[in-house]
PDB file of N, H, CA, C and O in Angstrom:
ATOM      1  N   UNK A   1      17.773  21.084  28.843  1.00  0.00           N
ATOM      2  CA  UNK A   1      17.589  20.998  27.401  1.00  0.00           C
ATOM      3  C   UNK A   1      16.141  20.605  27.123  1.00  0.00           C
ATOM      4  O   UNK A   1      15.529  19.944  27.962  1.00  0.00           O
ATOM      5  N   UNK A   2      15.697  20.899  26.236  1.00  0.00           N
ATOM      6  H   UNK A   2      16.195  21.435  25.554  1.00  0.00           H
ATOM      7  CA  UNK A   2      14.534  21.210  25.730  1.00  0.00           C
ATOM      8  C   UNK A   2      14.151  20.357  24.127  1.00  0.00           C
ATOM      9  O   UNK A   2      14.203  20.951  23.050  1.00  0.00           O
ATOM     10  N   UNK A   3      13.735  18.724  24.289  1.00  0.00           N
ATOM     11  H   UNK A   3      13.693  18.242  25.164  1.00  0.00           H
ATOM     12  CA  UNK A   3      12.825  18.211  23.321  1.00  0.00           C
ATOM     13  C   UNK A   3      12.080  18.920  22.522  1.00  0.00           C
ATOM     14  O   UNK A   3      11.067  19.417  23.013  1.00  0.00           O
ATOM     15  N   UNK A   4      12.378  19.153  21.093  1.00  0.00           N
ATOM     16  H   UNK A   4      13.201  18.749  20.693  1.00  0.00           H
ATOM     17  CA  UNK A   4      10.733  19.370  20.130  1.00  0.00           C
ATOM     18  C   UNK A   4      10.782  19.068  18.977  1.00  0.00           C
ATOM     19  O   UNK A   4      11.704  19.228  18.177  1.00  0.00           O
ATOM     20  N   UNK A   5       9.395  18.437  18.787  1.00  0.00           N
ATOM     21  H   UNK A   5       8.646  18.307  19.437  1.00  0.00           H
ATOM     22  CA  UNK A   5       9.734  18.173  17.304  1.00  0.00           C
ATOM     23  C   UNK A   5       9.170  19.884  16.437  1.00  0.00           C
ATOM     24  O   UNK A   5       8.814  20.996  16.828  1.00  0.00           O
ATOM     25  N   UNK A   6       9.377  19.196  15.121  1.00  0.00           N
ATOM     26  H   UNK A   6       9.665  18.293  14.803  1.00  0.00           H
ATOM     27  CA  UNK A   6       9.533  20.612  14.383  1.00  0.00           C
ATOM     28  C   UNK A   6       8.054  21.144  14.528  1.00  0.00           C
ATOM     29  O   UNK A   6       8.009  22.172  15.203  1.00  0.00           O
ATOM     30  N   UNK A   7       6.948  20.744  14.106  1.00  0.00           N
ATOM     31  H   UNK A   7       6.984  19.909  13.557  1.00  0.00           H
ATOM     32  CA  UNK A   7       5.549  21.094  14.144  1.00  0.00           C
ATOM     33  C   UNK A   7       5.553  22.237  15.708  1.00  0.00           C
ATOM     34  O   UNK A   7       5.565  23.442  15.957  1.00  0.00           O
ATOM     35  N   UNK A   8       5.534  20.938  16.435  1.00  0.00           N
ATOM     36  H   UNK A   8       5.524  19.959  16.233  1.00  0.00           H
ATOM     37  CA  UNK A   8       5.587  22.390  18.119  1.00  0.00           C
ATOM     38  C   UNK A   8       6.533  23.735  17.980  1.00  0.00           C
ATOM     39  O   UNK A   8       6.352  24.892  18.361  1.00  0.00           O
ATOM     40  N   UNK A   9       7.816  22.981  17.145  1.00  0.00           N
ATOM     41  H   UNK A   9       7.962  22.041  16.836  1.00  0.00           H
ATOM     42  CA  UNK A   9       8.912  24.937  17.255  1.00  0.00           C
ATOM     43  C   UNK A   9       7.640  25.585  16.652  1.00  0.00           C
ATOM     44  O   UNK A   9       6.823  26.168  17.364  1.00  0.00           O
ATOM     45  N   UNK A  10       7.515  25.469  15.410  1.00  0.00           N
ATOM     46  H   UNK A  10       8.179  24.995  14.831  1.00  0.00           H
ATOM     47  CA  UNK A  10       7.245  26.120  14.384  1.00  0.00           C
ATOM     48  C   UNK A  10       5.917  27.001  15.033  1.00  0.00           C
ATOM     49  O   UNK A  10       5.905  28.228  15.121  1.00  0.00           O
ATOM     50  N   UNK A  11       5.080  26.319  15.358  1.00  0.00           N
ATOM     51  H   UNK A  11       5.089  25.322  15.287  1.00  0.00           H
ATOM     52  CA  UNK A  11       3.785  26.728  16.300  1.00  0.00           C
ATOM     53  C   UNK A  11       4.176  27.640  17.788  1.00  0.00           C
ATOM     54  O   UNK A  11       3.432  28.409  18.396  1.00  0.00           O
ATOM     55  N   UNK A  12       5.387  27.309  18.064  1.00  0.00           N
ATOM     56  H   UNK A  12       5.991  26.683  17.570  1.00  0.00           H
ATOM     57  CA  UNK A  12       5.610  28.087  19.432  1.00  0.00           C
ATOM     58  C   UNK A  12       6.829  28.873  19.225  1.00  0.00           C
ATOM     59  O   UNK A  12       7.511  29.288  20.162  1.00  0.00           O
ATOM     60  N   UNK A  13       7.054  29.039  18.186  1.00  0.00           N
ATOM     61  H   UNK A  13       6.500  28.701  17.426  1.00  0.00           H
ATOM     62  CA  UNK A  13       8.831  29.340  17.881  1.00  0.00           C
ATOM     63  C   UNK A  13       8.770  30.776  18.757  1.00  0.00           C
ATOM     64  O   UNK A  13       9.310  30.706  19.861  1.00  0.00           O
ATOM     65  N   UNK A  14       8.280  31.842  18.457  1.00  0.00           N
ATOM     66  H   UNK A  14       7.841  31.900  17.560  1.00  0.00           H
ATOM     67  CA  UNK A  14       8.633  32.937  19.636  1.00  0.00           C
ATOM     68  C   UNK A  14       8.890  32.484  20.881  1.00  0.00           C
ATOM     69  O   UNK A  14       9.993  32.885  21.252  1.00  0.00           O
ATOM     70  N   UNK A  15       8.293  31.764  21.747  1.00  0.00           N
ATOM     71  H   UNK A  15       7.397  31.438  21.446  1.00  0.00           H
ATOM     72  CA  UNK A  15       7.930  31.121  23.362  1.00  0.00           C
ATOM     73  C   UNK A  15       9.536  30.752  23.285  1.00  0.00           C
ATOM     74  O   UNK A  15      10.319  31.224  24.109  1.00  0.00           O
ATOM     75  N   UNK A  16       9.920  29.956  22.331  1.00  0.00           N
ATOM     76  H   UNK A  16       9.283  29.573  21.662  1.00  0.00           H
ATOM     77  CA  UNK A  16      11.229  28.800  22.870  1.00  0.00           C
ATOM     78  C   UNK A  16      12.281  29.941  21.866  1.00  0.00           C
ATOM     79  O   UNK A  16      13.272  29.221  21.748  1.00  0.00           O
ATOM     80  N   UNK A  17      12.534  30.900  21.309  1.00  0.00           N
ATOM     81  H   UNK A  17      11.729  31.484  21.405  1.00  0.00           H
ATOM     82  CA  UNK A  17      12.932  31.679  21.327  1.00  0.00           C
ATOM     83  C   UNK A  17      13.123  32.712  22.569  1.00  0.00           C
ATOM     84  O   UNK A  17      14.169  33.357  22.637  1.00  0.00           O
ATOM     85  N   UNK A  18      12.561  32.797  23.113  1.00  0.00           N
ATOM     86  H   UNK A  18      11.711  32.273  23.058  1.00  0.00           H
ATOM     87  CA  UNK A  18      12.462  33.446  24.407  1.00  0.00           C
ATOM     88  C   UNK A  18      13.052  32.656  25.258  1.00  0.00           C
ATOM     89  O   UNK A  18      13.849  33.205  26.019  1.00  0.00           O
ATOM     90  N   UNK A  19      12.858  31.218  25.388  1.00  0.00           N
ATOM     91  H   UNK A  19      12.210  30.772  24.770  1.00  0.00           H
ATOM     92  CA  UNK A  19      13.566  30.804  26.645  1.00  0.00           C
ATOM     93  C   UNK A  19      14.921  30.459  26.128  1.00  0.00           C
ATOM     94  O   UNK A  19      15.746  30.252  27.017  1.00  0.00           O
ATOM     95  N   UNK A  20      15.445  30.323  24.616  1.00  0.00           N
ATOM     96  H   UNK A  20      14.774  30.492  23.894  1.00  0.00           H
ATOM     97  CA  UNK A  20      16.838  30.298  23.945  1.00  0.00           C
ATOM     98  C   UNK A  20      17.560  31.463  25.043  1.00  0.00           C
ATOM     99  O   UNK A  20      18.432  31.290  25.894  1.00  0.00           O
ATOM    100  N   UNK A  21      16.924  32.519  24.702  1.00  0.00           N
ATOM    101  H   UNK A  21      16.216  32.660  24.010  1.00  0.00           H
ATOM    102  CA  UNK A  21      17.402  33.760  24.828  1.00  0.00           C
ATOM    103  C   UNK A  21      18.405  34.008  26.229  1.00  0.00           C
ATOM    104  O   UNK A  21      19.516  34.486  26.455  1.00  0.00           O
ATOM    105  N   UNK A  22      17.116  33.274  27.130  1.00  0.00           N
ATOM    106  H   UNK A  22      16.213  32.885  26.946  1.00  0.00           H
ATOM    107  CA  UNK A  22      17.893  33.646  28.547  1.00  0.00           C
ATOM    108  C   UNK A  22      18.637  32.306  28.984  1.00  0.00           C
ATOM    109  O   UNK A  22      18.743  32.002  30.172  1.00  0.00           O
ATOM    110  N   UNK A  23      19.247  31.368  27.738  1.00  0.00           N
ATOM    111  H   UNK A  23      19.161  31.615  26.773  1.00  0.00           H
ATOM    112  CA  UNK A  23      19.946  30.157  28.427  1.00  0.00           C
ATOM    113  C   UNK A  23      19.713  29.041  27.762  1.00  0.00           C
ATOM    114  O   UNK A  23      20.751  28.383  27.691  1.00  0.00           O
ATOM    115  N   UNK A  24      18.802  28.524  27.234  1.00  0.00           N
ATOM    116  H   UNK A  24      17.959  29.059  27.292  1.00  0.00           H
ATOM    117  CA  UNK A  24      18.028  26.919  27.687  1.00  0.00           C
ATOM    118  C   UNK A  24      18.155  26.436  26.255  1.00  0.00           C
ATOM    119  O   UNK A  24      17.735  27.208  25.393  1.00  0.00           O
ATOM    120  N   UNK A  25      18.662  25.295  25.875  1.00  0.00           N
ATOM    121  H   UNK A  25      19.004  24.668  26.575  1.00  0.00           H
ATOM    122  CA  UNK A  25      18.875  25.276  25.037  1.00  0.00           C
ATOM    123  C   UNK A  25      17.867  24.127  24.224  1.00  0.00           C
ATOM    124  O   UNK A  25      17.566  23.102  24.835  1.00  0.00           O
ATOM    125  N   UNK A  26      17.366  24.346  22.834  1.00  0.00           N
ATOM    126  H   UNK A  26      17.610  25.179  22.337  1.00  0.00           H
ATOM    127  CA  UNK A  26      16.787  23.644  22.612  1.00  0.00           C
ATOM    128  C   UNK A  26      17.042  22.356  21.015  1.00  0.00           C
ATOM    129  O   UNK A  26      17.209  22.528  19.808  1.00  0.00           O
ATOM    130  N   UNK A  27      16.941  21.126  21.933  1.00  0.00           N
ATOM    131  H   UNK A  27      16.806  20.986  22.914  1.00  0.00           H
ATOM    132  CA  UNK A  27      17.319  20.150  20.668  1.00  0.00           C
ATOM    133  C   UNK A  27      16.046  19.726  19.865  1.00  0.00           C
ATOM    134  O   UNK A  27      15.124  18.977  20.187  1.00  0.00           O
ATOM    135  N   UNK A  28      16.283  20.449  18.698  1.00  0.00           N
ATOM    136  H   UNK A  28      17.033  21.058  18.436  1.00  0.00           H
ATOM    137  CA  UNK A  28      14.822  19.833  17.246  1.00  0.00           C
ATOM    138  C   UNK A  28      15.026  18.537  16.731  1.00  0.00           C
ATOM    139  O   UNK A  28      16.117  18.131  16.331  1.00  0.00           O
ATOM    140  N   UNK A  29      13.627  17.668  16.741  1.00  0.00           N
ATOM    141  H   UNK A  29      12.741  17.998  17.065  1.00  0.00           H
ATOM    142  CA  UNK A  29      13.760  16.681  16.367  1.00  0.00           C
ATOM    143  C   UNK A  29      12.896  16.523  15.367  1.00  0.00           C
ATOM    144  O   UNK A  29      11.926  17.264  15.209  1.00  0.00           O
ATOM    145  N   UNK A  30      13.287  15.184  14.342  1.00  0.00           N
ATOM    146  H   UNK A  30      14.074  14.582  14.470  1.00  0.00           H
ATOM    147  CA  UNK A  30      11.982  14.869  13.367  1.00  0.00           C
ATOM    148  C   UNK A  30      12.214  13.769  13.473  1.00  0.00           C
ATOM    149  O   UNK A  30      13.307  13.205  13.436  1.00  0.00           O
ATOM    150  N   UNK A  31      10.564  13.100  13.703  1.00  0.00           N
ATOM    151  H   UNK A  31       9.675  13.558  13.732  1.00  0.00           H
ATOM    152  CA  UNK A  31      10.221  12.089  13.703  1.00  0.00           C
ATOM    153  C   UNK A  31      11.418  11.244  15.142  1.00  0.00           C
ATOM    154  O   UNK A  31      12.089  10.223  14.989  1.00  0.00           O
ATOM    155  N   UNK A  32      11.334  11.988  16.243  1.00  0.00           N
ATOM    156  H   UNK A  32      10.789  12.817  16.368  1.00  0.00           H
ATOM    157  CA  UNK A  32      12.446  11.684  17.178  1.00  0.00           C
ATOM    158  C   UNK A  32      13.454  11.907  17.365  1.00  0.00           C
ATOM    159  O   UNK A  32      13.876  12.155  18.494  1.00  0.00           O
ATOM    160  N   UNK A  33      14.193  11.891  16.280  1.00  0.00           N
ATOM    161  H   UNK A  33      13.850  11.689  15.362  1.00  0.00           H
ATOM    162  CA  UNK A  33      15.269  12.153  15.994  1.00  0.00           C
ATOM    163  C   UNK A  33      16.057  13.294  15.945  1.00  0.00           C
ATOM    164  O   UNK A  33      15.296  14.260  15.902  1.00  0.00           O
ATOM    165  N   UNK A  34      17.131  13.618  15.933  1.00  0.00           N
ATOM    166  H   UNK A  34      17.750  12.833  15.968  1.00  0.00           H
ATOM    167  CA  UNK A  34      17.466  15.008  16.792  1.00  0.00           C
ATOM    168  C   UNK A  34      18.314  15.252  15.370  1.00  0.00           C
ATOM    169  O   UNK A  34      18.997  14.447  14.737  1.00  0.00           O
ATOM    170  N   UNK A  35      18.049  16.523  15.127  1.00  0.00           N
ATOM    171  H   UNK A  35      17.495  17.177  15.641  1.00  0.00           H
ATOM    172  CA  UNK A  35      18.790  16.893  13.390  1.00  0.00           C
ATOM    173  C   UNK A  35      19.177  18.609  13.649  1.00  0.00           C
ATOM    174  O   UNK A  35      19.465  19.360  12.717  1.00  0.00           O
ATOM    175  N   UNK A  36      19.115  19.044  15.127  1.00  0.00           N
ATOM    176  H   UNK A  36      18.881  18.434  15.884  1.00  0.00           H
ATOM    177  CA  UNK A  36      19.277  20.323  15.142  1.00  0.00           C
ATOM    178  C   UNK A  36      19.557  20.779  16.870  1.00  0.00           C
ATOM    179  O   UNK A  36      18.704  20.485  17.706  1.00  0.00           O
ATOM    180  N   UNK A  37      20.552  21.352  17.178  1.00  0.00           N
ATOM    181  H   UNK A  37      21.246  21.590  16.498  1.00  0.00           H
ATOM    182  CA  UNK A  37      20.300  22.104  18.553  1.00  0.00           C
ATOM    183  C   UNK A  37      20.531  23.245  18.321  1.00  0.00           C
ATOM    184  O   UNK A  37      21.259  23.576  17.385  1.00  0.00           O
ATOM    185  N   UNK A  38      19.866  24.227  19.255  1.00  0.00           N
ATOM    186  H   UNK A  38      19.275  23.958  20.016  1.00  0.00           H
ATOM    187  CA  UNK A  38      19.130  25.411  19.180  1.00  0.00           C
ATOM    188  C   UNK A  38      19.856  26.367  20.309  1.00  0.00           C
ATOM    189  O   UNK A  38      19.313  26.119  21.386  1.00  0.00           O
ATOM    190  N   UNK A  39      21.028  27.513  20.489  1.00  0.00           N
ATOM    191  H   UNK A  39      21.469  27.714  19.615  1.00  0.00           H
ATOM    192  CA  UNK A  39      21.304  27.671  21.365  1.00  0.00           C
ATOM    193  C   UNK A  39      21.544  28.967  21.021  1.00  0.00           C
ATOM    194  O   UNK A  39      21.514  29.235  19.820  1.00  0.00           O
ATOM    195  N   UNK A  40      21.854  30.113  22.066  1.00  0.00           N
ATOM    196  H   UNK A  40      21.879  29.895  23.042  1.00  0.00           H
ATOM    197  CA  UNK A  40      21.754  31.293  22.613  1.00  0.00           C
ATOM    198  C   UNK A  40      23.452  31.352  22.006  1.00  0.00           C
ATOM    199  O   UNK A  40      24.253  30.421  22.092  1.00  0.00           O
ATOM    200  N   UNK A  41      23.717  32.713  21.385  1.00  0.00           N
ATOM    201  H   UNK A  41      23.066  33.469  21.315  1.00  0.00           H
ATOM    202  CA  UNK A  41      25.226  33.247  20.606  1.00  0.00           C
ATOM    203  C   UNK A  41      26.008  33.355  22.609  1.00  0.00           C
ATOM    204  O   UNK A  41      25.313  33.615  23.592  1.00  0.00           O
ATOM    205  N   UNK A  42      27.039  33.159  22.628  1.00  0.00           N
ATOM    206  H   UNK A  42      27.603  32.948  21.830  1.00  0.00           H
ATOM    207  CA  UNK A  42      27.413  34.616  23.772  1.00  0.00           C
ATOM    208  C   UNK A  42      27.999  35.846  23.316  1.00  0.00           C
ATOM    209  O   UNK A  42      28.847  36.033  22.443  1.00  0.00           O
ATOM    210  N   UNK A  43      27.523  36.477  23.903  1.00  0.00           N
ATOM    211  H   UNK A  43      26.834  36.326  24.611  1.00  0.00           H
ATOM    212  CA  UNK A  43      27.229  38.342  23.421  1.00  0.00           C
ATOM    213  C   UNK A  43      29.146  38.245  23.930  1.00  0.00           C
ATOM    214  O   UNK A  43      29.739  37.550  24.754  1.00  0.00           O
ATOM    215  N   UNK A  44      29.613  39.346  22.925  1.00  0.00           N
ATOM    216  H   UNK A  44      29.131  39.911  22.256  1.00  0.00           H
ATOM    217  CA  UNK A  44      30.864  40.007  23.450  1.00  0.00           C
ATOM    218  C   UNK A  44      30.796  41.311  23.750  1.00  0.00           C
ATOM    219  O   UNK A  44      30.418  42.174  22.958  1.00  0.00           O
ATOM    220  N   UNK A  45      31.161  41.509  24.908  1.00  0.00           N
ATOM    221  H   UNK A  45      31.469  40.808  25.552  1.00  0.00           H
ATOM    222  CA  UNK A  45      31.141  43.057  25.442  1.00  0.00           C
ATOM    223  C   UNK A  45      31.828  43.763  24.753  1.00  0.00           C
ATOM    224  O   UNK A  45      33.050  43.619  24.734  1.00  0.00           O
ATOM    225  N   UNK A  46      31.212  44.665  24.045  1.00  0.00           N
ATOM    226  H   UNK A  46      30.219  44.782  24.060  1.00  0.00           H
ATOM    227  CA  UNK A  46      32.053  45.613  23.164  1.00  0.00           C
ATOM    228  C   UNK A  46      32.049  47.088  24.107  1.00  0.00           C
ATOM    229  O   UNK A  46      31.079  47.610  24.656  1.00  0.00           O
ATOM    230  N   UNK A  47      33.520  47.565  24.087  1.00  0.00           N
ATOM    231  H   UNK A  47      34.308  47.141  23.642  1.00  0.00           H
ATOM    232  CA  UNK A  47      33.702  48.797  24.816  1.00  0.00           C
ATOM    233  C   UNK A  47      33.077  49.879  23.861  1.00  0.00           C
ATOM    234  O   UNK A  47      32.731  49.659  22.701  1.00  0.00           O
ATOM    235  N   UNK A  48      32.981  51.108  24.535  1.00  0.00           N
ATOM    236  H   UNK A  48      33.262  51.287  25.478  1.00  0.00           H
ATOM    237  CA  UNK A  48      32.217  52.159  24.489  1.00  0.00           C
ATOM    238  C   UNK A  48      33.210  52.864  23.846  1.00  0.00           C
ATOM    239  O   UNK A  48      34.223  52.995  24.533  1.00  0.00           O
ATOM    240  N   UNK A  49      33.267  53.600  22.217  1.00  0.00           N
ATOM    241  H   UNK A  49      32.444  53.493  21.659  1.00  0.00           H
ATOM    242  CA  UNK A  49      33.531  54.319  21.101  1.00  0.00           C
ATOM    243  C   UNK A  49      33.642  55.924  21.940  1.00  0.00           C
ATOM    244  O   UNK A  49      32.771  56.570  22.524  1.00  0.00           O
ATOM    245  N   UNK A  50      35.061  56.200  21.708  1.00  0.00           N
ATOM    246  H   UNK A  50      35.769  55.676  21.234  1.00  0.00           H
ATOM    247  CA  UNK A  50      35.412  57.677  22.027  1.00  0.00           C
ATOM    248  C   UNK A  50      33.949  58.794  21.189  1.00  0.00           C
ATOM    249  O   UNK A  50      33.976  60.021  21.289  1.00  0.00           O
TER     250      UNK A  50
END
């Protein structure tokens, strides 16, 4: 898990979007304090349409 306060997402938000993506989850904080976690959906395999 992954510390940040909001200023760093906001400034790096693609980067930790990217590492959301493949897993990692990230908890937002303000002023320390944790007011948000940040995590990756899981995909449902949808079958393949006649």
């Amino acid at each position: 898990m992954i510390k940040l306060n909001i200023h760093e997402a906001k400034t790096h938000l693609s980067k930790y979007l990217e590492l959301v993506s493949k897993g990692e989850t990230i908890l937002l904080c303000k002023r320390n304090i944790p007011i948000a976690e940040i995590r990756s959906i899981p995909q449902k395999h949808q079958s393949k349409r006649p």
